[in-house]
Every structure is written in C-alpha cells, then in structure tokens.
C-alpha positions as CSV (number, residue, x, y, z in Angstrom):
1,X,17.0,5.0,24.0
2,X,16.5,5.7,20.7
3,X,17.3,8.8,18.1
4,X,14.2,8.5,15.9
5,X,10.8,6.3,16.5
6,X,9.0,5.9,13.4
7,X,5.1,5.0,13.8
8,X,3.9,2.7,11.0
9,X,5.0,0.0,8.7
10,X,3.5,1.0,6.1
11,X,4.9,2.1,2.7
12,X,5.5,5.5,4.4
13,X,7.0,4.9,7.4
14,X,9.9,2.4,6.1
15,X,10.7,4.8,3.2
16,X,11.1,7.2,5.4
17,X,13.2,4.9,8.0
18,X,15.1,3.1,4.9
19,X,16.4,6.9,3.7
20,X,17.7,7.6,7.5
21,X,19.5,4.7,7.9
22,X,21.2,5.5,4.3
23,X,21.9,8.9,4.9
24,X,22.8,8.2,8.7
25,X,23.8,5.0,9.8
26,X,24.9,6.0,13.2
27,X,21.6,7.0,13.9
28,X,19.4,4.3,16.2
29,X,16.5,4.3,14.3
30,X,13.7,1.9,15.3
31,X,9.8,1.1,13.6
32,X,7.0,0.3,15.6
33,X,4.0,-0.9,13.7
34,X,0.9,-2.5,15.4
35,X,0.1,-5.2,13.5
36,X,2.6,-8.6,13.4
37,X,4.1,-7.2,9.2
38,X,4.4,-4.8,7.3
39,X,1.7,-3.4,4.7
40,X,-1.4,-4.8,6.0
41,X,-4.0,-1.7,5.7
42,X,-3.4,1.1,3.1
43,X,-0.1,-0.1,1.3
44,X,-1.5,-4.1,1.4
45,X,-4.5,-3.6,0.1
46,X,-3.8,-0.6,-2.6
47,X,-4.1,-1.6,-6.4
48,X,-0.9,-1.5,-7.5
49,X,-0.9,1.0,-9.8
50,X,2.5,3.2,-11.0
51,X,1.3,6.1,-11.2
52,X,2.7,8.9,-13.8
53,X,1.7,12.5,-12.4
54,X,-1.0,13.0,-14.6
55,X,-3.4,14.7,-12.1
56,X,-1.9,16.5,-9.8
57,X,-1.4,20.7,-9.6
58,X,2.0,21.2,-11.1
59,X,4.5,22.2,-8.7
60,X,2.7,21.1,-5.8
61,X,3.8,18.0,-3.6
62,X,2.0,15.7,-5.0
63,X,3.1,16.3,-8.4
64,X,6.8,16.8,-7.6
65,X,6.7,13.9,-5.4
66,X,4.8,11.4,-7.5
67,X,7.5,12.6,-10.4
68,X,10.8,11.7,-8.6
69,X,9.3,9.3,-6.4
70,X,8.5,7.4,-9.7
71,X,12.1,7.2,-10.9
72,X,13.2,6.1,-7.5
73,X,10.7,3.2,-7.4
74,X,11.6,2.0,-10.5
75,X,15.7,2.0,-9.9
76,X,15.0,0.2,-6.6
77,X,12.6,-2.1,-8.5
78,X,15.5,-2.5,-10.9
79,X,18.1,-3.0,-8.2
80,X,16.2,-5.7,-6.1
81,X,14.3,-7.7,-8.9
82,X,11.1,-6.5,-8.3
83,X,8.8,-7.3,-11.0
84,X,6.9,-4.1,-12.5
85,X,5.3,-3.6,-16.1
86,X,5.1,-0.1,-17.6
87,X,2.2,-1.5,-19.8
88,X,0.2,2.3,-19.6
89,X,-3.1,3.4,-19.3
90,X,-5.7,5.4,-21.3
91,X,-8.1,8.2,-20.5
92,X,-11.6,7.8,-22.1
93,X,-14.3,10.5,-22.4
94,X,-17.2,8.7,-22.8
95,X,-19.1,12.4,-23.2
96,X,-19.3,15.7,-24.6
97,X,-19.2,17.7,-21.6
98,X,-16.5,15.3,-20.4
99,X,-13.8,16.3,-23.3
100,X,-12.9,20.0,-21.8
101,X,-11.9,18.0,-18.5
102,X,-9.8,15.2,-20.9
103,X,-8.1,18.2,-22.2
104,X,-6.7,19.8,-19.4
105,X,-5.9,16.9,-18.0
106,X,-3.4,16.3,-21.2
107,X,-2.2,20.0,-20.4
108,X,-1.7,19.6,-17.1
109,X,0.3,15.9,-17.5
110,X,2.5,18.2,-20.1
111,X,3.1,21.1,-17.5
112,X,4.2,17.9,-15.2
113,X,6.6,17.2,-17.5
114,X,5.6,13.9,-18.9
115,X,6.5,12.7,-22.3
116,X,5.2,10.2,-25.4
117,X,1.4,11.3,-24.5
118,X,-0.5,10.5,-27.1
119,X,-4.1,12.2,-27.8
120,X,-6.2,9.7,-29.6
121,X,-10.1,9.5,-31.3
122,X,-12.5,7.1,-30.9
123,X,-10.8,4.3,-33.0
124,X,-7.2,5.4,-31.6
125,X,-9.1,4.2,-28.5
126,X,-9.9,0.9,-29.9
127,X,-6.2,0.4,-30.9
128,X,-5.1,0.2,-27.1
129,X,-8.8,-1.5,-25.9
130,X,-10.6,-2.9,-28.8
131,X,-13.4,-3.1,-26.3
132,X,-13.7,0.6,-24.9
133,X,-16.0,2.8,-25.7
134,X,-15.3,6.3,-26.0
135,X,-15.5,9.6,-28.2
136,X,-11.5,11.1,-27.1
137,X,-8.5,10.0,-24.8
138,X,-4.8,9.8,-24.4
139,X,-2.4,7.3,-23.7
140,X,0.0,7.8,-20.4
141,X,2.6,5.6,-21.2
142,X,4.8,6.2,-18.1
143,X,1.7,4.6,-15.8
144,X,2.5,0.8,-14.9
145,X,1.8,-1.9,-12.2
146,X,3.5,-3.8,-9.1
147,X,3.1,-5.3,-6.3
148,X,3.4,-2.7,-3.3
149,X,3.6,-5.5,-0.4
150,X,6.6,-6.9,-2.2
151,X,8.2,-3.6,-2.6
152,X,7.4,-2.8,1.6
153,X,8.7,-6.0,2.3
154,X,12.3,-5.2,0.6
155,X,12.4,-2.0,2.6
156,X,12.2,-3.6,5.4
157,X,14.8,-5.7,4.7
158,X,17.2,-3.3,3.5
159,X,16.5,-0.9,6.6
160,X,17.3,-4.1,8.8
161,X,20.6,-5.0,7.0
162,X,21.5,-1.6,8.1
163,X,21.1,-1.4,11.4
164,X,17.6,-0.2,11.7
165,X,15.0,-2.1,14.2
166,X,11.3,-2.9,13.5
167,X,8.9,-3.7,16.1
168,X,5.5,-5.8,15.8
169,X,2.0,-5.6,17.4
170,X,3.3,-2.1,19.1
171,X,-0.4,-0.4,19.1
172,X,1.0,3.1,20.7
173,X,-1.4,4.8,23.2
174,X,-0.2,7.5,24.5
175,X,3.6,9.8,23.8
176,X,4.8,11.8,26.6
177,X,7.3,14.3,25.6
178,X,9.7,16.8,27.7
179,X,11.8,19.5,26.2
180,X,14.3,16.9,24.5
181,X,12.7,13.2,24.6
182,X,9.6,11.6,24.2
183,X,8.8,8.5,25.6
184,X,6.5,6.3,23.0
185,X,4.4,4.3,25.1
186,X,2.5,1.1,23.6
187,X,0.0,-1.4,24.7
188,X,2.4,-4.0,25.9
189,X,6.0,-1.3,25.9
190,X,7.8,2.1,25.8
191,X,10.0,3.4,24.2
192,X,12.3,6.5,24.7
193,X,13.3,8.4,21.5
194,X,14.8,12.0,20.3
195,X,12.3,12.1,17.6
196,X,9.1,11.0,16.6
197,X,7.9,10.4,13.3
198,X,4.6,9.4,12.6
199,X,3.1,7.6,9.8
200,X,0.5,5.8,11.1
201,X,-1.8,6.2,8.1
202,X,-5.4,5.3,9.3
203,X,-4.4,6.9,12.7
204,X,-2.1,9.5,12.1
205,X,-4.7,12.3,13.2
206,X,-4.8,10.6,16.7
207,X,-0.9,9.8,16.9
208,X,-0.6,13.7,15.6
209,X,-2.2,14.9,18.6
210,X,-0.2,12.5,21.0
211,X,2.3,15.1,20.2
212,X,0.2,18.4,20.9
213,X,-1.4,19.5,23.8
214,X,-4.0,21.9,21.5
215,X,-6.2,20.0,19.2
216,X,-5.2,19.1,15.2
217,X,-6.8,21.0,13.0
218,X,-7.4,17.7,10.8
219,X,-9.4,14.0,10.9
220,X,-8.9,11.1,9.0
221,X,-12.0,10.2,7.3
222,X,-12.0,6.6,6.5
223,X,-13.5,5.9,2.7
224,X,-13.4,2.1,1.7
225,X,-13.0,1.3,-1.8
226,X,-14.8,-2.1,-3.1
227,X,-13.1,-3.4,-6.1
228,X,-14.6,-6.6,-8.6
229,X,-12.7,-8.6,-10.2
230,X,-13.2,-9.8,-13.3
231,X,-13.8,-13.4,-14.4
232,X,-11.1,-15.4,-16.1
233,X,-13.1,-16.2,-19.1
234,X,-13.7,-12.3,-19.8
235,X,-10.6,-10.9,-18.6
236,X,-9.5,-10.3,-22.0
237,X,-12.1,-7.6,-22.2
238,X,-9.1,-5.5,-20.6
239,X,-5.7,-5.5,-22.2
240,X,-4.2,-2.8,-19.3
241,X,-5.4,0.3,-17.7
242,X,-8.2,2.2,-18.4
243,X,-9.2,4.8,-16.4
244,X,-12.3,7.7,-16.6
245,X,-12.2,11.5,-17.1
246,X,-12.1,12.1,-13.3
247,X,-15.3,14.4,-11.8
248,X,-13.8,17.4,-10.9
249,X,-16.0,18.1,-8.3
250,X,-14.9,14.7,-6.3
251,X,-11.2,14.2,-5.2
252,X,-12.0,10.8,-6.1
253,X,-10.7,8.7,-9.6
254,X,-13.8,7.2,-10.1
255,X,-14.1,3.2,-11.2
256,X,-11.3,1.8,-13.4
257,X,-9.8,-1.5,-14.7
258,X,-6.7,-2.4,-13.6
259,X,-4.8,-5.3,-14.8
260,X,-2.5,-6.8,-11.9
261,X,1.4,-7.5,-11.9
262,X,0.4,-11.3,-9.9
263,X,-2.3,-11.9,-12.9
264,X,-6.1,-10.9,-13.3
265,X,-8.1,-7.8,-14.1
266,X,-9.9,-5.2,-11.0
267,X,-12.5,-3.2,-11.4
268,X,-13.2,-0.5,-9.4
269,X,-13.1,1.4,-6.9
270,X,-16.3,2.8,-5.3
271,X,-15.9,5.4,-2.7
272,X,-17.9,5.1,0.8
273,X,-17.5,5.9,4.0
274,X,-16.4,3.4,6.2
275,X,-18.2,2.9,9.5
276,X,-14.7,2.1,11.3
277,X,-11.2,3.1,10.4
278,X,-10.3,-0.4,9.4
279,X,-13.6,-0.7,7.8
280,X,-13.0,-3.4,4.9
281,X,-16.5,-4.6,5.0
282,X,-19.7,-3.2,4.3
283,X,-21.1,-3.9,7.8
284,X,-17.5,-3.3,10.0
285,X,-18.6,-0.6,12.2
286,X,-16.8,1.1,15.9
287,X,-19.5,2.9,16.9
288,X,-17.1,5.6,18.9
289,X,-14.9,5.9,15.3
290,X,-17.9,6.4,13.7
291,X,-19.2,9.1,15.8
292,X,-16.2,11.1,15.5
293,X,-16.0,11.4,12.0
294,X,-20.1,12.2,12.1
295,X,-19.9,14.7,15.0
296,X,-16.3,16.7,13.0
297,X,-17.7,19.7,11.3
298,X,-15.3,19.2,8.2
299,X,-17.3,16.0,7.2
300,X,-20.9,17.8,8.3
301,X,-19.3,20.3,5.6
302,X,-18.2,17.7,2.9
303,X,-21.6,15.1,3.7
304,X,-23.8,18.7,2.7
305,X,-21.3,19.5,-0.4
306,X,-21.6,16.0,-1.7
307,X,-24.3,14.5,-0.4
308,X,-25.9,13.0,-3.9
309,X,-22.4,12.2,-4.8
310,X,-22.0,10.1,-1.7
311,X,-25.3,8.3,-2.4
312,X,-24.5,7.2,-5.7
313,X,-21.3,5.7,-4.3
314,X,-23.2,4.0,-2.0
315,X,-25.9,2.8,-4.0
316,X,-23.0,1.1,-6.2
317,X,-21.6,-0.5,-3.2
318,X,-25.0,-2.3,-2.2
319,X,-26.3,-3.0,-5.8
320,X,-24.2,-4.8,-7.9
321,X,-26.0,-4.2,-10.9
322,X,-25.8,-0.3,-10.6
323,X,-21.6,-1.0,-10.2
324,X,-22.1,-3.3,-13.4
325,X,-23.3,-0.3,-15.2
326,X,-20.8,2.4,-14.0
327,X,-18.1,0.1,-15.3
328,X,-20.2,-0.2,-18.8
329,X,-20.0,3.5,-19.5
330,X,-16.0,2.7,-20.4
331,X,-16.5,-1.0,-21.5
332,X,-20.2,-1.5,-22.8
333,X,-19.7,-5.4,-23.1
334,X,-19.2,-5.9,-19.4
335,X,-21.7,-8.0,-17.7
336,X,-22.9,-8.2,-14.4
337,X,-22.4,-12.2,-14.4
338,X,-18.8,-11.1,-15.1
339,X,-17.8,-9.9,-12.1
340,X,-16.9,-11.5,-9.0
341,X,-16.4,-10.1,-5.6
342,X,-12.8,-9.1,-5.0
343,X,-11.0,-6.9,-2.0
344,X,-11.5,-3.7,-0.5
345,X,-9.1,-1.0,0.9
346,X,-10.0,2.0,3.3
347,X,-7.8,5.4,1.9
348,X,-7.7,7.9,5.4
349,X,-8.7,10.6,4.0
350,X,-8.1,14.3,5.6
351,X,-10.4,16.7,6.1
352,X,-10.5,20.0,8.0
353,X,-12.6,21.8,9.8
354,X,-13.9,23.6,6.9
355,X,-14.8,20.9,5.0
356,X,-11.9,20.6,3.1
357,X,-10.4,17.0,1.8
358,X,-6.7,17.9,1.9
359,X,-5.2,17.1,-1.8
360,X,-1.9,17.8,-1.3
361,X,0.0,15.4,0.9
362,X,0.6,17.3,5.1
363,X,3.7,16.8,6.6
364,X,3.1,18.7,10.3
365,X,6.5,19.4,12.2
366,X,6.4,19.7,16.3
367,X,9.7,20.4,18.5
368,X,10.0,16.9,19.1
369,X,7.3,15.1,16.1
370,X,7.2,14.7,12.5
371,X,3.8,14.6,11.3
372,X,2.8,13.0,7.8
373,X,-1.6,13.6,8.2
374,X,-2.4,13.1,4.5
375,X,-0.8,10.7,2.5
376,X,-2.9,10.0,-0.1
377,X,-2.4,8.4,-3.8
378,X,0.3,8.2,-5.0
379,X,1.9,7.8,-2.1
380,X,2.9,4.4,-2.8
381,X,4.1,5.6,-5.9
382,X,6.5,8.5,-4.3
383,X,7.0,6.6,-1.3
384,X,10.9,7.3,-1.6
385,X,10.5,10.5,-2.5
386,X,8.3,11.3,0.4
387,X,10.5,9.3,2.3
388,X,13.6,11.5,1.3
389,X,11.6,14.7,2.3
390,X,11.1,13.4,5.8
391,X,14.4,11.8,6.4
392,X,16.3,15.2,5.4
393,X,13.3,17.1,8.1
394,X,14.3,14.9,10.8
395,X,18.3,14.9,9.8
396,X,18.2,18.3,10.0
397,X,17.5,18.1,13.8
398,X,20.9,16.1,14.5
C-alpha cells in the first residue's frame, strides 16, 4: 500500500515525487514509469534549452512557473554540479511586418519581469551572430542550455536517497478506484495507493480518464519535431541561440539554432503530426492512435484552422532543401550540404474539443487523481516549480 502513485518518469513526474518526499518524508511515495529509465520520450529527447519567460501571458502558469521554476533549476544545478551555460539567445525579425510582433514580445518579457534585455539593429545583431541576418532583435540574456536527462537522472536519485521507490517497465492499463484507494494496475502488477498522480506525458489523456467514469474533455495530439544538426566544419556559423519572431497564429516557435551543453549546433524544429504517440520517425505509424486523433473533433477544428500551416511543416519535413531555406531566412549562409540528420522528439500536445491547443499548462484534480494533461515547453524548464504546485495539491489531501 502506498500513499501516492506517481505515473511517469519523466521530468514531471519526479519533480513532483522529489518535492513530496522533501516536504513529507513519511509519506510512501512510489514512481511507476513504463519504460526500463527515466527521460526516454519528451524530457530525453527535448533540446535542452533554459528557457527565460519571454513568451508566455504574464501572470498565467506558464509564465509564473517558467519564472520560479528557472531559479530553482539553476540552484539545484548549482547544488549537484550540473553543468549549464547561461550563454543567451537573440530574437531576429527578418521582416517588416514581423517587427510589431518583436516588439511586444520585448514588452511582454518586461511585464514577466525579466531584466538586462537589450533591443538591438541590424549590426547590434551581427555583434551577437556575425552571421545573422536580420533588420531588429533583442538579446534574452537569462535563456541558457543543459542537459535535461542528466538533470532527471539526479531527481531520481535524490527522491531514492529519501525514501521514495521507482518502478520500471510498469505500462499501467487500467486504475480502479473506491471511495478512498485506488488500485493502479499494470501489465505485469498492481499497485494500491491513496493518491494518484499522473504525469504520463504522451498518455496522460488516457491515464486521465482511468480516473473518470465520464469522458475528458481533452486529447493529446502527438506533433514530432525533426531537428538537423549542423556539420562540424560550419558549426561556427552559430555562436549560441538564435531563435525567430514566433507566428502568432501557430503555438509553435518555429525553427531555431541551438547550440548544445554536450557540444554541437541543432537546427530546428519542424512541427508535424505524428502518426503514433511515440512517433519519432517519419513513417512510425499505430493505426488505432492515429485514428483517434483524426476522428477528435478538436483536431478536425485545428487541421481546418491551419491546414496550409500544417502543410508547410510538412513539406519541410520531407524536403530537405525547403528546411535548408527556412533556416536561411535567419542565417543566409547555411547550406543544404551543411546539415546532417539529427533526432526528433514528439511534444503531446492538448487540444479540446473546440479546437483549442491548450497554452497554458492543465493540472485536472479528481477525489482520488491528480491530473497534469498539458505540460508543454517549458516544462523542463519549471519542472520544480510545477513539481512544487503538485506536491502542495496532493499534500493538502493528508
């Protein structure tokens, strides 16, 4: 018997278990996670990026999470020897119509409460990336890099020195609940538990309405992001991070280079729909996944919204050459020859019935289950901040 189950080992779910165990050690706390470590979907394969709380609505929970969540990454960093850089990024219009977007975007970082911004003309530009091409931008200088698996890895550890339990290749398939306990039951176990918190990422819509009898108002839509990297020889085309003026109209970033903390430049992402919910491939498809997010009339809604949008996206992901020259409208000198296939992640993104892709993050409480459905960038970034938020939810039910 357990107090609280946790559901994913992911950057999430042992932030969340790590602040229990710190604020309750008496508690029995125990993490089930499917695969055989921690971080292997969204946190493993995410780009590493800091990020600042540059984009996000002030006041909302992205923005105050991604604020405090930043400090507390970096003292743990700090703490445990975790290597991060806070090298930060720039901003480039590359347009005229772009600039009105560049400047709120500076207004709204200010309203966030972030400092040493620093608005900068086309040869301020060059002074940060003597390569980029742009006509305005600013400099975030709170936005760095690390390594995200490293960081999950330490939680795990620190939540295990404490008491805490962590189970592998635990897919859960079905949670039967009573008035006070739920029993978690897995492929191969079960497990009986006060509590359930889930933040199984990829899956958290189905886990979510384990814990229901009336369906979620929500599904995960899987979108893959394909990344480049860049070649050795030309990596010093990029000095740090340099991001676009994001299209409003997409709750996407749009590509971007992104020099590593373990070495070497990305670029990209693209953003397509992935045929499967662990859909790192171009061709990984579950034909019963699939369907589901085809047949939920949120996606009918978003697929008619952005339809030309979506093509684009995936036009770059088949044609290398048409990624080449996304990537050129920030740094003209980039070649096609320059680029060498790198990873891909899959973000689960969630979207409603009304075809809206939840920005905010969604924490869904049930008598006997805390639900986080949308946790999307920078969720890394605030993971102990989010982590915090949930841990305090479920303390106050003991």
């Amino acid at each position: 018997m357990y107090d609280i189950t946790v559901i994913g080992g992911g950057i999430v779910g042992l932030a969340t278990a790590l602040k229990i165990k710190e604020k309750s050690p008496h508690l029995k706390v125990l993490v089930i996670e499917k695969e055989h470590e921690v971080a292997v979907h969204q946190t493993g394969h995410n780009s590493g990026v800091i990020h600042s709380g540059l984009y996000y609505k002030p006041g909302s929970l992205k923005a105050t999470n991604c604020i405090k969540g930043y400090k507390m990454l970096l003292d743990f960093a700090e703490k445990e020897g975790i290597p991060y850089d806070l090298c930060g990024k720039i901003v480039v219009a590359t347009r005229p119509e772009q600039v009105p977007i560049l400047d709120g975007l500076y207004e709204r970082g200010a309203q966030n409460g972030l400092t040493g911004f620093k608005m900068l003309d086309a040869a301020g530009l060059r002074e940060y990336e003597p390569h980029v091409k742009g006509i305005k931008g600013f400099f975030v200088p709170q936005t760095g890099i690390i390594n995200y698996k490293v960081v999950c890895e330490k939680y795990a550890e620190n939540f295990q020195k404490l008491g805490g339990q962590i189970n592998f290749g635990q897919r859960v398939v079905e949670i039967r609940q009573n008035d006070h306990l739920s029993m978690v039951i897995t492929a191969q176990n079960f497990y009986e538990t006060k509590l359930v918190i889930n933040c199984a990422g990829l899956y958290s819509d189905k886990v979510a309405q384990f814990t229901q009898q009336t369906p979620i108002d929500l599904r995960i839509i899987p979108f893959r992001g394909e990344y480049f990297e860049i070649k050795p020889e030309k990596q010093y085309l990029v000095k740090n991070l340099i991001y676009p003026v994001p299209d409003p109209n997409f709750p996407f970033l749009g590509v971007h280079f992104t020099r590593m903390i373990g070495g070497g430049v990305e670029a990209g992402p693209n953003a397509v729909l992935a045929f499967r919910r662990e859909g790192y491939k171009k061709l990984d498809i579950h034909a019963r996944e699939l369907w589901k997010t085809l047949t939920w009339p949120g996606f009918q809604k978003v697929a008619a919204k952005y339809w030309q949008t979506g093509l684009g996206e995936m036009y770059r992901s088949f044609s290398k050459a048409a990624f080449t020259k996304a990537l050129q409208e920030l740094i003209p000198e980039i070649q096609e020859s320059d680029l060498i296939p790198g990873g891909a992640g899959v973000r689960a993104q969630a979207c409603d019935r009304n075809g809206g892709l939840l920005d905010d993050f969604s924490i869904i409480e049930r008598p006997n289950a805390i639900n986080v459905c949308n946790a999307p960038s920078p969720a890394a970034t605030s993971s102990l901040s989010i982590g915090l938020t949930v841990a305090e939810l479920a303390l106050k039910r003991f």
